[in-house]
C-alpha positions as CSV (number, residue, x, y, z in Angstrom):
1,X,-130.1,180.5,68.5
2,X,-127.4,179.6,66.2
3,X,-127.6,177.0,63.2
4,X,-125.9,173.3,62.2
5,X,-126.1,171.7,59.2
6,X,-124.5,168.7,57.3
7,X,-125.2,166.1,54.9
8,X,-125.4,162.9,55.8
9,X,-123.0,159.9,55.6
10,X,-124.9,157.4,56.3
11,X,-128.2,155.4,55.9
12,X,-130.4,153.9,58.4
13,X,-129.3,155.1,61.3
14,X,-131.9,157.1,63.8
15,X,-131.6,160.7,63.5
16,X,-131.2,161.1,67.5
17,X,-128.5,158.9,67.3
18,X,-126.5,159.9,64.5
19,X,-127.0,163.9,65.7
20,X,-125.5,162.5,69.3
21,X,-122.5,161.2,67.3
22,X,-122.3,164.0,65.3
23,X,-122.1,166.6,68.4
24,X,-120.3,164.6,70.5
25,X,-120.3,167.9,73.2
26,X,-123.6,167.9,73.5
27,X,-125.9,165.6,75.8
28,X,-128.4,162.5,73.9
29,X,-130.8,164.1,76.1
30,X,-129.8,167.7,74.6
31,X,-130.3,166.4,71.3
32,X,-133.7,164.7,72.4
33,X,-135.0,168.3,73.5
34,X,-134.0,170.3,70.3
35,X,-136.3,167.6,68.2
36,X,-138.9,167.6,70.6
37,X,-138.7,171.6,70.6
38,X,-139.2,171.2,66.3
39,X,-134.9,172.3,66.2
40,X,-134.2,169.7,63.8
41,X,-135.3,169.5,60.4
42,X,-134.4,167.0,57.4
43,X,-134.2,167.9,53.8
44,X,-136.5,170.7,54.6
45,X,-138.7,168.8,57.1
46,X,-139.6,168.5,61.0
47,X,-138.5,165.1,62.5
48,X,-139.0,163.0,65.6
49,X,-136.7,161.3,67.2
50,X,-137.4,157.4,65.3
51,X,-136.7,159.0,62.2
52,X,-134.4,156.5,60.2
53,X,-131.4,159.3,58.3
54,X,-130.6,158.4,54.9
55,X,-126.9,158.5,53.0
56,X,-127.2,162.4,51.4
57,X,-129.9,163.6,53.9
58,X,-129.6,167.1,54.8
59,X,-129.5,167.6,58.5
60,X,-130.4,171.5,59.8
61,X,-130.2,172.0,63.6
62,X,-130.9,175.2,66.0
63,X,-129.6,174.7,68.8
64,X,-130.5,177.0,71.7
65,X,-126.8,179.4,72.5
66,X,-125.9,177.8,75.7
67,X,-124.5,179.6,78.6
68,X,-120.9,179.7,78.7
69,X,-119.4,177.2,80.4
70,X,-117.6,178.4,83.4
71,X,-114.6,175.4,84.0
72,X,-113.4,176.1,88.0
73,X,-109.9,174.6,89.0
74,X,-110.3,172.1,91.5
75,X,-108.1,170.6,94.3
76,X,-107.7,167.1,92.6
77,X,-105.0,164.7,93.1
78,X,-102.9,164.1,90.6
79,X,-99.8,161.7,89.8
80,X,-97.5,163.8,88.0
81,X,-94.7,161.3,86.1
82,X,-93.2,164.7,84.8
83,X,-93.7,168.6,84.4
84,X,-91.5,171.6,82.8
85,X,-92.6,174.7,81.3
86,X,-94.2,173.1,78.2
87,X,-95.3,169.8,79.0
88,X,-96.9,168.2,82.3
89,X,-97.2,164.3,82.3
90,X,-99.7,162.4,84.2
91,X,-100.3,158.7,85.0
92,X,-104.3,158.9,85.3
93,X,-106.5,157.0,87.1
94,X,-109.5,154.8,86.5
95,X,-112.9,156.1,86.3
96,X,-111.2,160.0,85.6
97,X,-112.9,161.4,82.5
98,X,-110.1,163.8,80.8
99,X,-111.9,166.7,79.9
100,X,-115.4,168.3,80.3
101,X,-118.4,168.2,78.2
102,X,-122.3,170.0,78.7
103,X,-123.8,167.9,82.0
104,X,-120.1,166.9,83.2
105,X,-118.0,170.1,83.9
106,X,-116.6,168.9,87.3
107,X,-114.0,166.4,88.7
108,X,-112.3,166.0,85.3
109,X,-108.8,165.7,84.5
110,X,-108.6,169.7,83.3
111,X,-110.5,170.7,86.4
112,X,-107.6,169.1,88.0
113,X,-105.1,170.6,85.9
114,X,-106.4,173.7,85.9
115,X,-105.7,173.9,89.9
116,X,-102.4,171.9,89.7
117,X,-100.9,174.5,86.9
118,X,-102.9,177.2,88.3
119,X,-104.5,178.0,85.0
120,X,-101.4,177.4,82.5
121,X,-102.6,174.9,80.0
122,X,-102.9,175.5,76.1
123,X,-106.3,176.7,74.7
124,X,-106.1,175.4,71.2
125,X,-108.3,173.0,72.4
126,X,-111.2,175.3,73.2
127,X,-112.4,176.1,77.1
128,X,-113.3,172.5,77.5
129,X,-110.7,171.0,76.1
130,X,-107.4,173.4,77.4
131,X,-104.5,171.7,77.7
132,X,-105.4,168.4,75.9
133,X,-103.5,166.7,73.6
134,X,-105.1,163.7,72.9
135,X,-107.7,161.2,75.2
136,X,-108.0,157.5,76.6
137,X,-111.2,156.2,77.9
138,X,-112.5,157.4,81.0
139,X,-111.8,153.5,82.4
140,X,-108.0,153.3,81.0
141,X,-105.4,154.4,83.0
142,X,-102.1,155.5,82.7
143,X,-99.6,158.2,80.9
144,X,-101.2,161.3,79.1
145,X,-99.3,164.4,78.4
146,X,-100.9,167.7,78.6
147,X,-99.6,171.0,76.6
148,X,-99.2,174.0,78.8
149,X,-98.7,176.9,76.0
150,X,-99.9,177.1,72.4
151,X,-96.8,176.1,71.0
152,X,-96.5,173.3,72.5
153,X,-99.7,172.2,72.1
154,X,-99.3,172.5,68.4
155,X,-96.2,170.7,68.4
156,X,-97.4,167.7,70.2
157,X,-100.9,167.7,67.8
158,X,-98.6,167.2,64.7
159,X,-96.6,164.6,66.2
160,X,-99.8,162.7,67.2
161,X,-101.8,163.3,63.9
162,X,-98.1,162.1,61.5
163,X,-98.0,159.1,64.3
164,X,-95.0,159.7,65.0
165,X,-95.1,158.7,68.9
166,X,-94.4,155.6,70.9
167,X,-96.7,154.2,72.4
168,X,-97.1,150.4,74.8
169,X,-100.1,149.7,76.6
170,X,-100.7,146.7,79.0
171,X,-103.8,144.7,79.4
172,X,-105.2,141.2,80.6
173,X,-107.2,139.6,77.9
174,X,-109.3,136.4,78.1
175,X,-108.2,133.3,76.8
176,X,-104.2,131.7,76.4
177,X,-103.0,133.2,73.2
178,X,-100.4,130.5,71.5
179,X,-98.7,133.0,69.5
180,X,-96.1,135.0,71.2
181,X,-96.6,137.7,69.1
182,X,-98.9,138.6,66.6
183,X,-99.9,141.8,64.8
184,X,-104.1,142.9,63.8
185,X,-104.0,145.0,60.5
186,X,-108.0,145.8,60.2
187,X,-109.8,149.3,59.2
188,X,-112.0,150.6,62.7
189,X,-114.9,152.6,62.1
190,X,-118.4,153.2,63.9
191,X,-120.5,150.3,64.0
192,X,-123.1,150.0,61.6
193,X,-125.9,149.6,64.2
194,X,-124.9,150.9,67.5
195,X,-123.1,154.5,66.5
196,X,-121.9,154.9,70.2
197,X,-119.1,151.4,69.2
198,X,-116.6,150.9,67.2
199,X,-115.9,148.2,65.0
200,X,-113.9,146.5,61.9
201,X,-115.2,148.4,59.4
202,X,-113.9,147.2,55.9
203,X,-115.9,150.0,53.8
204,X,-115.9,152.8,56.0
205,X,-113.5,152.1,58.4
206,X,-109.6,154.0,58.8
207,X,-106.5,152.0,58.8
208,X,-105.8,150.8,62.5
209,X,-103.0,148.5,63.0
210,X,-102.1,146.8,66.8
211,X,-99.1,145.0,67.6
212,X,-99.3,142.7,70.8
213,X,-96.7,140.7,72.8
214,X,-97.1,138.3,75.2
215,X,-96.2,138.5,79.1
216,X,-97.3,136.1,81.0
217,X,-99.5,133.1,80.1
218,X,-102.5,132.1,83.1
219,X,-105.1,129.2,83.2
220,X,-107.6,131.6,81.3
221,X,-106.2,134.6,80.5
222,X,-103.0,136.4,79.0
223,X,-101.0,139.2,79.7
224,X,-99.8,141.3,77.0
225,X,-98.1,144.3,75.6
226,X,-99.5,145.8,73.0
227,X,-97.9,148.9,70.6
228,X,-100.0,150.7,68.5
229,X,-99.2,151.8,64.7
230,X,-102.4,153.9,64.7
231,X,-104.6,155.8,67.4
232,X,-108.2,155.0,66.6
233,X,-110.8,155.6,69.1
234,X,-111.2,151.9,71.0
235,X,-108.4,150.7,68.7
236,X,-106.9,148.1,71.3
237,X,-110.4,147.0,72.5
238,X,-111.9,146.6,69.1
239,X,-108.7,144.6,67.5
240,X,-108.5,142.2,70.4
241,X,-112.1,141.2,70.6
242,X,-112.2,140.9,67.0
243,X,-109.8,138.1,67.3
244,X,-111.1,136.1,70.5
245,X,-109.4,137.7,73.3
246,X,-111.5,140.5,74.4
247,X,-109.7,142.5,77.4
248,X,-110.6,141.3,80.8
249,X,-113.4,143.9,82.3
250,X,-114.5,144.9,78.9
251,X,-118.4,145.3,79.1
252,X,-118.9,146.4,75.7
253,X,-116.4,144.7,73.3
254,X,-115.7,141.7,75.5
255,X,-117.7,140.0,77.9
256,X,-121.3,140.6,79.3
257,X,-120.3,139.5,82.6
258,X,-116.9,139.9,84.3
259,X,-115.8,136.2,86.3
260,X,-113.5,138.6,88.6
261,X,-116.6,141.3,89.4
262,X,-115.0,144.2,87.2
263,X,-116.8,147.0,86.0
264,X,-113.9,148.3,83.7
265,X,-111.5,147.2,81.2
266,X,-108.2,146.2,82.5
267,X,-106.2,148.3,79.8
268,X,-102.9,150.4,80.9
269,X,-101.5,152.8,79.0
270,X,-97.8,152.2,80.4
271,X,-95.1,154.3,78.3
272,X,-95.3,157.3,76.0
273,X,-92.5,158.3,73.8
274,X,-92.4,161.6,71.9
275,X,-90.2,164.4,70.6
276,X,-90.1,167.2,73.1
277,X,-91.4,170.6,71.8
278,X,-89.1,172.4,72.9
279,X,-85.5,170.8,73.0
280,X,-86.5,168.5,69.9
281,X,-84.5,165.4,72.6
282,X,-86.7,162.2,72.5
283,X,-88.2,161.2,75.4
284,X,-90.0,158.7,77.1
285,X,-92.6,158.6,80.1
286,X,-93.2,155.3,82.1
287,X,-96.4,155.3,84.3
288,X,-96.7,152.4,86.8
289,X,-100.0,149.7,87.0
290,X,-102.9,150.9,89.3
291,X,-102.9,148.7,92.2
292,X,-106.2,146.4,91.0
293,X,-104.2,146.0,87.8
294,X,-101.5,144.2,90.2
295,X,-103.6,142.8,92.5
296,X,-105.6,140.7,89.3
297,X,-102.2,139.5,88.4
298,X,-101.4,138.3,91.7
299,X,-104.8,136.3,91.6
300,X,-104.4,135.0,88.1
301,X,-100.9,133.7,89.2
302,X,-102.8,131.7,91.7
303,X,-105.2,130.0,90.0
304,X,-102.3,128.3,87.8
């Protein structure tokens, strides 16, 4: 049994919830056990799940020492856009989540790695996370790049934590935007009410700033290209629904029900500009639309 503990930041939030946020490796049914099994404890006292946390609380948590996780290579298909010594490049697919976690150790992006590199990825990142740089959401697709030695991976984490990368992503958002181009300068933090979103956040929320373009105007809908300033989690989803034009697809930020029967947002993360760590050249990796990305654009161009 080993022990967690930290104060609280923040008030009226459900102690199941926050502790899910907290340890985001661990299951909300994991977390559900260990306060049913008396585990968690706040200022001093046994909780159940309901309990409401307050701003200062302090949180204790035993958590039962969980068997090591064993993460096997497996045969995976991948779309490698580029690989060296030091860096591989991938364009991933849609419903691929990147790395695994407690309850999900199989068909993830490092499982595939793992086989593809046969066992060469960084470990800075822990067992779970080897090789991993930095994320996008398990329905975004497109370019990632994934360290294969320490160095590397340490190289790339400064570049991404200074911002000092390019990235452009593509998407299909509802509604004609007039403008074409516009820019969405507004703090993203956890939503004050449902801890698994993201929202504006104007007190707690960390600088997030979205540039978008304009592609291609439709009866309903707009393509765009958006570049981002900052990498907050949801950051492209969150800004564009908070201006009206929520990405086609997106179930949680967007629209309760997809017109065109998606299940997923249609968000592509199509180029990736960096300093190479090892040669110190600038380069750029360009990944190409998944096939219902082009398809939806073909039907959009129809209904005009």
């Amino acid at each position: 049994m080993s022990k967690i503990s930290f104060i609280s930041d923040v008030d009226g939030i459900r102690v199941d919830k926050y502790i899910s946020e907290k340890l985001e490796d661990y299951s909300r049914s994991f977390i559900k056990k260990l306060i049913d099994d008396y585990k968690v404890r706040v200022n001093g006292n046994i909780v159940k799940t309901n309990f409401k946390v307050r701003l200062n609380d302090v949180i204790e948590i035993d958590i039962y020492n969980p068997k090591k996780l064993e993460i096997v290579p497996q045969n995976i298909k991948i779309d490698v856009i580029y690989e060296d010594d030091d860096i591989i490049v991938v364009n991933k697919p849609k419903n691929m989540v990147v790395h695994p976690a407690p309850g999900n150790d199989a068909g993830t992006l490092v499982n595939a790695l793992l086989a593809h590199c046969n066992g060469k990825l960084s470990d800075l990142g822990g067992d779970m996370r080897q090789g991993i740089v930095h994320r996008i959401d398990k329905d975004t697709t497109g370019v990632l790049v994934i360290a294969k030695n320490n160095d590397a991976h340490y190289k790339l984490s400064k570049l991404f934590c200074a911002h000092d990368i390019n990235r452009k992503y593509i998407a299909i958002v509802y509604g004609v935007i007039k403008n074409d181009r516009g820019t969405i300068d507004a703090p993203i933090g956890r939503h004050p009410i449902d801890r698994k979103r993201m929202a504006i956040n104007l007190k707690n929320g960390k600088n997030a700033v979205t540039h978008f373009k304009v592609l291609e105007r439709f009866l309903d809908s707009t393509l765009i290209e958006v570049t981002l300033e900052t990498g907050r989690t949801h950051q492209i989803r969150v800004h564009m629904s908070s201006i009206g034009f929520p990405i086609v697809g997106d179930l949680i930020y967007g629209r309760k029900k997809d017109k065109y029967g998606l299940d997923s947002q249609v968000l592509h993360a199509k180029m990736l500009g960096l300093v190479h760590p090892r040669t110190g050249e600038y380069v750029e990796f360009d990944s190409k639309l998944p096939e219902y990305f082009d398809n939806l654009i073909k039907k959009l161009r129809n209904e005009k």
